[in-house]
C-alpha positions in Angstrom: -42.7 -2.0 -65.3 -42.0 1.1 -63.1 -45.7 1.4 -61.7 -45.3 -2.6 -60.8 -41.8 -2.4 -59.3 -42.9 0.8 -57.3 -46.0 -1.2 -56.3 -43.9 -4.4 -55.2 -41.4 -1.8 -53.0 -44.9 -1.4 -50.6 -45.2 -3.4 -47.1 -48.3 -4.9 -47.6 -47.7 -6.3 -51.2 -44.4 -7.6 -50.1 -46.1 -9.6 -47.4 -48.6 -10.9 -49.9 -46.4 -11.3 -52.1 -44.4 -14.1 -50.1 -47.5 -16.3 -50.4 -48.2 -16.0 -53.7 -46.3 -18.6 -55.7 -48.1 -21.0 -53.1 -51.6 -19.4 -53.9 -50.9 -19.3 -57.8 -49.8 -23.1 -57.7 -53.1 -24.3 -55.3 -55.4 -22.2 -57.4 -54.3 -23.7 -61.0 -54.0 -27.1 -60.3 -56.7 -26.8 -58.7 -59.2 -25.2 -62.0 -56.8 -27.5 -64.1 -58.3 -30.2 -62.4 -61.6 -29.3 -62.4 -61.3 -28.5 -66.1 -59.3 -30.8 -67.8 -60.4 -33.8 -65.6 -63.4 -33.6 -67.3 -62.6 -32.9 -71.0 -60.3 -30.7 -73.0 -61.7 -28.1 -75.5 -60.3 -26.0 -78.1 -59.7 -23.0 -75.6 -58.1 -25.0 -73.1 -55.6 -25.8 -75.8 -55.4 -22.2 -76.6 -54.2 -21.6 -73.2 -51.7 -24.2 -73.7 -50.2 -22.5 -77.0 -50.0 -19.2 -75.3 -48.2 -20.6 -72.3 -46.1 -22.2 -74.9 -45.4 -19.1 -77.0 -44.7 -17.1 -74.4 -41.9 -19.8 -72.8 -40.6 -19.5 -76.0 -40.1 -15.7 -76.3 -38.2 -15.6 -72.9 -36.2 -18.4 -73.6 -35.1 -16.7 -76.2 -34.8 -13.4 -74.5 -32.5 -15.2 -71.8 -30.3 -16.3 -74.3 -28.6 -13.1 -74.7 -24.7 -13.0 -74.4 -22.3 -11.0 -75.7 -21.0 -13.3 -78.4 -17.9 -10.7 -78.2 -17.5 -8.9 -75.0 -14.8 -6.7 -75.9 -17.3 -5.4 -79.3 -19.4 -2.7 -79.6 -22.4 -2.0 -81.6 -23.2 1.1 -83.2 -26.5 1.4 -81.5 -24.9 0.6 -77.8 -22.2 3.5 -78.5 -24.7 6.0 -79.3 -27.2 4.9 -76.4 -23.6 5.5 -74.3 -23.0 8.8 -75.8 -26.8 9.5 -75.0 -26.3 8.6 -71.5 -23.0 10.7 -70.5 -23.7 13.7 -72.7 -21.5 12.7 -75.6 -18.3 12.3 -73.6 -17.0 9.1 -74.9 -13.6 8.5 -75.2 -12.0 8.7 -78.7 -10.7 5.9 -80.6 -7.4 5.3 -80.6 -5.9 6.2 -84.4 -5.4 3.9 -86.6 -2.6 3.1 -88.9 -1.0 6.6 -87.6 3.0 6.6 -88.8 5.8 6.4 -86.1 7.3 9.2 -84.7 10.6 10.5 -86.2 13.6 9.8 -84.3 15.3 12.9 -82.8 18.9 13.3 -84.1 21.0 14.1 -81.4 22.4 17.7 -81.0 26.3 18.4 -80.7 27.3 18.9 -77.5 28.7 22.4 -76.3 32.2 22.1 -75.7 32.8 21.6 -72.1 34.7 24.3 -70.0 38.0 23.3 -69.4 38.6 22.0 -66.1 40.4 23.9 -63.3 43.6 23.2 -62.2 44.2 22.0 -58.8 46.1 24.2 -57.7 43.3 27.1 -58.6 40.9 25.4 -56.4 43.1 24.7 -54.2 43.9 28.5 -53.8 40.2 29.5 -53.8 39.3 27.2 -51.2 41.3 28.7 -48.9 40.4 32.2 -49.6 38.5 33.2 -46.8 34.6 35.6 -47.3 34.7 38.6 -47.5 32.6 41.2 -45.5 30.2 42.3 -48.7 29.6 38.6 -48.4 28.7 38.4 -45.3 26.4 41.3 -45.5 24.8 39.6 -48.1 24.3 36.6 -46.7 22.8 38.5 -43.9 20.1 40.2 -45.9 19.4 36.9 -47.5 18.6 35.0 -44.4 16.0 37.7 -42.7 14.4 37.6 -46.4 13.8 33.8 -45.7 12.4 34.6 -42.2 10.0 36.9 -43.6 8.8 35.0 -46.8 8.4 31.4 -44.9 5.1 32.2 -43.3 3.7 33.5 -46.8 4.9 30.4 -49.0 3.2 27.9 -45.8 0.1 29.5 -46.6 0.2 30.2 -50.2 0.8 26.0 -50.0 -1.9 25.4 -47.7 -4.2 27.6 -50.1 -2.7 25.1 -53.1 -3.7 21.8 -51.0 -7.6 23.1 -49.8 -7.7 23.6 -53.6 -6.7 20.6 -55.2 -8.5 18.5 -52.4 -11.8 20.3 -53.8 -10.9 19.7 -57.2 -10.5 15.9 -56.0 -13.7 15.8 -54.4 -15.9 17.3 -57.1 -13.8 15.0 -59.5 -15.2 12.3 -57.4 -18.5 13.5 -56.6 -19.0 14.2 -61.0 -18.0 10.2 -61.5 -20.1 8.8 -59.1 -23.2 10.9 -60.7 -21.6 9.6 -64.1 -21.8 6.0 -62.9 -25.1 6.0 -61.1 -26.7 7.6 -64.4 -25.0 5.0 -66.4 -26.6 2.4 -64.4 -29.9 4.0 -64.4 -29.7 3.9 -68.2 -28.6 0.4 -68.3 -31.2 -0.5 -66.6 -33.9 1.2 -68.5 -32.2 -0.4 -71.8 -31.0 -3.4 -70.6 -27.4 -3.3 -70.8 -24.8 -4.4 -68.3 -22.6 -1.2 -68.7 -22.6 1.6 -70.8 -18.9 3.0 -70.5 -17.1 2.6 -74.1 -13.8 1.1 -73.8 -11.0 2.9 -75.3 -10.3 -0.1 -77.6 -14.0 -0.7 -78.6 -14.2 -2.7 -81.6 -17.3 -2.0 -83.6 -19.0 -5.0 -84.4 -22.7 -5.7 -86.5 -25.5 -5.4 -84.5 -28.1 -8.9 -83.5 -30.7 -7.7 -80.8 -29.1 -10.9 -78.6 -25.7 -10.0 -78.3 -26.1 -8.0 -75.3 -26.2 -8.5 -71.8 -29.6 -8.1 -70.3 -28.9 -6.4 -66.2 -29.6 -7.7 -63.4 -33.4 -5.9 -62.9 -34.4 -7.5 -66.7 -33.0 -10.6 -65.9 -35.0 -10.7 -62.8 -38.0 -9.8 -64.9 -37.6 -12.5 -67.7 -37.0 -15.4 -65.4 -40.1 -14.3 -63.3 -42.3 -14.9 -65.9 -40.8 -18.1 -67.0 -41.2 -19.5 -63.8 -45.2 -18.6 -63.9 -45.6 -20.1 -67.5 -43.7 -22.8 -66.8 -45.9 -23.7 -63.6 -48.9 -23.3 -66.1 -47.5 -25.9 -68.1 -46.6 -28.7 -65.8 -50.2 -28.3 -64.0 -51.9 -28.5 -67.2 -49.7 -31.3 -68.4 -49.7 -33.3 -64.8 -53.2 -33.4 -64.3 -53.6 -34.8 -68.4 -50.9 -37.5 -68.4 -52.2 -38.4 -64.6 -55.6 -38.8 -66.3 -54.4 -40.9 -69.2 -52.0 -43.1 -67.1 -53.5 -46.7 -66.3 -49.9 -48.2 -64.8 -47.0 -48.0 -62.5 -45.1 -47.4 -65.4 -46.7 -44.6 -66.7 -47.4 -43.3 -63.1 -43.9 -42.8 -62.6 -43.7 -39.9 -65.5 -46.3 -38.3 -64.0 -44.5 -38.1 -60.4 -41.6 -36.7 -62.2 -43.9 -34.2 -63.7 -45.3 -33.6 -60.4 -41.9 -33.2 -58.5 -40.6 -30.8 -61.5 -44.1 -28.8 -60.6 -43.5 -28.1 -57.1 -39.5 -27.8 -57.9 -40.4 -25.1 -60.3 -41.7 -22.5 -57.4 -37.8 -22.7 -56.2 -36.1 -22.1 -59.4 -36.9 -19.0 -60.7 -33.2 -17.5 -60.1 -32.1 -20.8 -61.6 -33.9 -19.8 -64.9 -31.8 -17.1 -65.8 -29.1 -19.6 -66.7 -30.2 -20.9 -70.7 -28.9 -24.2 -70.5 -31.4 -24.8 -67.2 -34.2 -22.7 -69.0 -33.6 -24.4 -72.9 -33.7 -27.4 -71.1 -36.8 -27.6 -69.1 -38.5 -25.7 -72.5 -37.4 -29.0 -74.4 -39.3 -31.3 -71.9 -42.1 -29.0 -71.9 -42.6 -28.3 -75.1 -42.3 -32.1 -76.5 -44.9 -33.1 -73.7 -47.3 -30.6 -74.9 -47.0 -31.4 -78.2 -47.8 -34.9 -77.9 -50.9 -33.7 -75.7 -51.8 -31.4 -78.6 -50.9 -33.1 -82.3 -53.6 -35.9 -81.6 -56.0 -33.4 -81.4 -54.9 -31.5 -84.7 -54.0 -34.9 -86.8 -57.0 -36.6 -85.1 -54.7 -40.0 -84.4 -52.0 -41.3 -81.8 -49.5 -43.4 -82.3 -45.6 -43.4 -82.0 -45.4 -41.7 -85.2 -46.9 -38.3 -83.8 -44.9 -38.8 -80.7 -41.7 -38.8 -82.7 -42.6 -35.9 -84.7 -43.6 -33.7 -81.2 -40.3 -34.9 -79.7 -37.8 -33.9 -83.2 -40.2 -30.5 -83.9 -39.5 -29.9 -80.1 -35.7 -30.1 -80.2 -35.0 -28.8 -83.5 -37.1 -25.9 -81.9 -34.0 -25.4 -78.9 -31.6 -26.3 -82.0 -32.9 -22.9 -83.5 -32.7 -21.2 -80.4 -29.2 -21.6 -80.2 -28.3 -21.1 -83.5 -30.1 -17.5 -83.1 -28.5 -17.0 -80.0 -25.0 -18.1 -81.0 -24.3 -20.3 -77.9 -21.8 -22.9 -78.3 -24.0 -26.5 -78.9 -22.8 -27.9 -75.8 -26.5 -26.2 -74.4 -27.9 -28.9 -76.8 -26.7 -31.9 -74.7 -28.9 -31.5 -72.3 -32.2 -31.3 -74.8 -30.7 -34.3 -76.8 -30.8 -36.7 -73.4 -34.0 -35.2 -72.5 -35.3 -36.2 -75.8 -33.5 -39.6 -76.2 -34.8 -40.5 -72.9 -38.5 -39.8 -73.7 -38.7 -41.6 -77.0 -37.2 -44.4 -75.1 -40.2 -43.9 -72.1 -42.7 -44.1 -75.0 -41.4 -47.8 -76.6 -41.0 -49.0 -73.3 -44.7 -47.9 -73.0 -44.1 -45.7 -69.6 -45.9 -42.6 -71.0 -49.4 -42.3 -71.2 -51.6 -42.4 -74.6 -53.1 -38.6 -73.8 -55.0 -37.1 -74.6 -57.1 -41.1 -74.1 -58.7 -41.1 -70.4 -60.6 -43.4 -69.0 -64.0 -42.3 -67.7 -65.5 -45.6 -66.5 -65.0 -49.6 -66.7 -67.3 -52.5 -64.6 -67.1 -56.4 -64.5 -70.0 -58.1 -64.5 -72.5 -60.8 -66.4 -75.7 -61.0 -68.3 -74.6 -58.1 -70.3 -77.3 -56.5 -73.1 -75.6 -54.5 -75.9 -78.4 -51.8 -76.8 -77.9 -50.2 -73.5 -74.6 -51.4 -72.3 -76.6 -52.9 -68.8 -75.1 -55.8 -66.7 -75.5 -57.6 -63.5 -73.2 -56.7 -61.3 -72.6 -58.2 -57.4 -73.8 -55.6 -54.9 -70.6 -54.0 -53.5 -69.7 -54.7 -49.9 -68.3 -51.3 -47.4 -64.9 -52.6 -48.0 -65.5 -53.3 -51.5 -66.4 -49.8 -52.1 -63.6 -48.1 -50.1 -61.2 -50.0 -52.0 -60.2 -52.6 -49.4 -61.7 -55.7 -51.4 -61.5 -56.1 -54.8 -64.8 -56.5 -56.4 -66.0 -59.8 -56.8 -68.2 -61.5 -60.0 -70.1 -64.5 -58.7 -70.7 -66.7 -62.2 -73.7 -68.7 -62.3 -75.5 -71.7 -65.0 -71.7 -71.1 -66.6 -72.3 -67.7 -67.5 -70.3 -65.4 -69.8 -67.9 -63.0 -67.8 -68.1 -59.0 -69.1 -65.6 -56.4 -69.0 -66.8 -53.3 -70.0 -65.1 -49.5 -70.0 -65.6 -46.2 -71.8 -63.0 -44.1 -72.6 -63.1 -40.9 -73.4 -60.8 -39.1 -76.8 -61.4 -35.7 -78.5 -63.8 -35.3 -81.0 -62.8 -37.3 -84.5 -59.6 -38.0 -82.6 -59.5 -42.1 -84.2 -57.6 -45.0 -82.1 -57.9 -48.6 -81.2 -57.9 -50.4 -78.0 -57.1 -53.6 -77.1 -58.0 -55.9 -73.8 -55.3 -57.7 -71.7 -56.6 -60.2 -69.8 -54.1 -61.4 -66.9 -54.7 -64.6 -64.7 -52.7 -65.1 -60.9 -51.2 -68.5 -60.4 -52.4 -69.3 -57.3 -48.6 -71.3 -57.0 -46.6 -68.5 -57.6 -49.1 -65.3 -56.7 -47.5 -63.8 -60.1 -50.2 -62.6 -62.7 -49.3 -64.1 -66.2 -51.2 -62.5 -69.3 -53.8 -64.8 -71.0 -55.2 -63.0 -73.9 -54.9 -59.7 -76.2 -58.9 -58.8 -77.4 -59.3 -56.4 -80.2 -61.5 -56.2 -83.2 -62.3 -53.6 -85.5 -65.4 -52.6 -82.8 -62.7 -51.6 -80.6 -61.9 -48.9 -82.7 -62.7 -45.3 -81.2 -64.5 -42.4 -82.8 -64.3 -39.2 -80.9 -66.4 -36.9 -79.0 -68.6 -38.4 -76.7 -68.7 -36.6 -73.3 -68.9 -39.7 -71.7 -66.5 -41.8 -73.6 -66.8 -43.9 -76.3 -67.9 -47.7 -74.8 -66.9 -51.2 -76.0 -66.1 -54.0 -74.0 -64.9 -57.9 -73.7 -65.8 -61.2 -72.9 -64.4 -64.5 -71.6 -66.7 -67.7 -71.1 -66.0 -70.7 -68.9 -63.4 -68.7 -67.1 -62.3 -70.6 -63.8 -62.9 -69.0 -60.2 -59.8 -67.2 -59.3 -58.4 -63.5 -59.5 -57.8 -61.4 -62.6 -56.6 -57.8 -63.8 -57.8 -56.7 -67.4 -56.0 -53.7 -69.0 -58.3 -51.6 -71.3 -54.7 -50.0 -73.5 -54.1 -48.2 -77.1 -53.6 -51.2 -79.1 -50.1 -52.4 -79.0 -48.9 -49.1 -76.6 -49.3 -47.8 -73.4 -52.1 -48.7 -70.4 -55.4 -46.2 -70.3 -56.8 -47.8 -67.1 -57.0 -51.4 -65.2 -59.7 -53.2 -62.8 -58.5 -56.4 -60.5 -61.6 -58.4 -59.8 -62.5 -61.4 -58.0 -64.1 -65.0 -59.8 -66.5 -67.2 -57.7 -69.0 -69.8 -58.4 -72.4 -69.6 -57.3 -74.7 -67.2 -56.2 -73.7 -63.8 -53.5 -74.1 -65.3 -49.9 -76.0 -61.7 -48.6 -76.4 -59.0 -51.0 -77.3 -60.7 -54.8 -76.9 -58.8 -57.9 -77.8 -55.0 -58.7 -78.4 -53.9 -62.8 -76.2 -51.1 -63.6 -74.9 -49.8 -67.1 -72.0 -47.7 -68.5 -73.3 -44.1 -68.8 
């Protein structure tokens, strides 16, 4: 840690150094992607659990508190002792008996008092000349011995000012080796209270400084970016609906947020509670691909193993469970998200889906109506021109994990033309529509309606019963394409 705070103390990595969250964030959402657009492997999920793991450690390590500020560990006594050279102050005794009162001591009898009239009689005796002789000598004895005593005091005061001053100067040294220790060890102070109470020792019952703290949330804040770029660019793939788009932006704002909130992190209710969200997304990305099935089952189990996770955090760290409140409404909220089917089915992603007619099975091929320039910018919806009453086809691939099993289902939705609202016709699924995992290029099925009036129509390719994977609007019309007529394509 030395070499890289001496390195981060030079001009040119400090100017570089200002650009770097920006870099960091552009370069991995940007290979996220690239790599997780297409499909998700066993390494990327590696990645993911060491993200995960190490969000976990410094959580942990930024949990530290001293449960009891006023106690004192063995170990932090000694590393005191250690740091000053064994000069710690003693413990007060214990238990020591009281002091013994002092009986009071007779009192000499006082001389008896004069008589007024002696006073009176000595007062008005006047000096006598030996007196005055004396009195004499005294005075030139004062002269002589002032100027001695002035600078025998002035020697006194030089002295105790230099005393003061190396007093001064051997505290300071005290204090700024104290703090160099603490900061190599990682406590706030080393200076043993007079009263320290020795208490057992738990490695989180401490108080990290200022430098560590520094260090710990740093690092948070780079996995934690990890994690939201992985997960945004997964649930963005798996989301087919406003609904499920809207968890997405949140992951999205929280990604960029998270390149201004390192100095936030250091807080462990901020830092428990953005590992709670974290950690419950990611393991709903990453149980289907162990368990090999989706479901609302699975999400329940990533969302109670991801807050009895922060539950154990705080029961190791000793904080009072008012830290939980905010992982409890976190968690709440998202199983709620999930009936209300606003988060995506990941790790499902749609790869392709096509309307279109005269549909043959052994190599998923249609007839499709050549697209017009505004049909293929995404102006105009794509159009199916039905002729000799023709079957309408909608086909779609999606893609899941290898042996990952789940079923779809089809939504067809018809617009009123009165009301410009589109109402839901008919739920398709069948036991075809069940999906098998590990196709590159997702695993095809696809529906049919016949006779279907002229008019305009949204079907939903969904996990049966749950969230959308991906949608298509399209266009009915009878008769033949006025320009362009029909092209062949198929589902890859």
């Amino acid at each position: 840690m030395k070499l890289v705070d001496n390195l981060r103390q030079k001009p040119f990595v400090q100017k570089v150094e200002k650009f770097f969250p920006a870099i960091a964030f552009l370069g991995g959402f940007g290979w996220d992607s690239i790599t997780l657009g297409r499909q998700i492997d066993n390494t990327d999920l590696l990645f993911l659990l060491a993200y995960y793991t190490g969000a976990l450690i410094l959580v942990i390590l930024l949990s530290a508190h001293l449960e009891h500020p006023e106690g004192w560990t063995r170990e932090r006594i000694m590393a005191a002792k250690a740091s000053t050279g064994g000069n710690t102050p003693a413990k007060p005794a214990q238990n020591a008996a009281p002091a013994k009162p002092v009986a009071p001591q007779a009192a000499a009898p006082a001389a008896k008092p004069a008589t007024v009239k002696q006073e009176a009689v000595q007062t008005a005796k006047a000096p006598s000349p030996t007196n005055a002789k004396l009195a004499a000598v005294a005075g030139k004895m004062a002269n002589i011995a002032k100027p001695a005593t002035t600078v025998v005091a002035s020697k006194i005061k030089n002295v105790a000012d230099a005393s003061a001053t190396k007093i001064k100067n051997a505290a300071d040294a005290s204090s700024a080796e104290a703090k160099k220790f603490a900061d190599k060890i990682g406590y706030e102070s080393t200076a043993v209270p007079k009263n320290a109470i020795v208490v057992e020792h738990r490695f989180l019952d401490r108080e990290w400084s200022d430098v560590w703290k520094d260090r710990f949330s740093w690092m948070l804040q780079f996995l934690f970016g990890g994690m939201f770029s992985a997960l945004v660019v997964c649930y963005f793939k798996s989301s087919g609906s406003l609904a499920s788009l809207l968890l997405v932006i949140v992951l999205a704002v929280l990604l960029v947020g998270n390149e201004f909130l390192k100095k936030k992190y250091e807080s462990f209710g901020v830092s428990l509670a953005f590992f709670c969200l974290l950690g419950t997304m990611f393991m709903n990305f990453t149980i289907p691909h162990v368990v090999h099935r989706i479901g609302f089952i699975w999400f329940l189990l990533s969302t109670v193993v991801s807050f009895l996770i922060c539950v154990g955090i705080q029961r190791l760290s000793h904080h009072k469970r008012r830290v939980l409140i905010a992982p409890a409404i976190i968690s709440s909220l998202l199983i709620v998200a999930y009936i209300m089917n606003w988060v995506p089915p990941v790790p499902l992603v749609l790869k392709q889906q096509m309307v279109c007619q005269h549909f043959d099975r052994a190599n998923y091929s249609c007839d499709v109506d050549n697209p017009t320039f505004l049909q293929m910018v995404g102006i105009k919806l794509p159009s199916v021109h039905r002729t000799d009453s023709s079957e309408v086809y909608f086909l779609s691939s999606v893609y899941a994990p290898a042996e990952l099993q789940a079923e779809l289902e089809y939504r067809w939705y018809y617009m009123d033309p009165a009301t410009g609202k589109y109402k839901l016709t008919d739920k398709v699924s069948t036991g075809r529509m069940k999906i098998v995992g590990g196709r590159q290029s997702g695993y095809r099925s696809y529906t049919k309606k016949k006779n279907i009036p002229p008019g305009r129509y949204n079907v939903e390719t969904a996990y049966k019963n749950g969230a959308v994977i991906g949608s298509q609007k399209f266009e009915v019309f009878e008769g033949e394409p006025a320009s362009k007529g029909y092209a062949r394509d198929s589902l890859r």
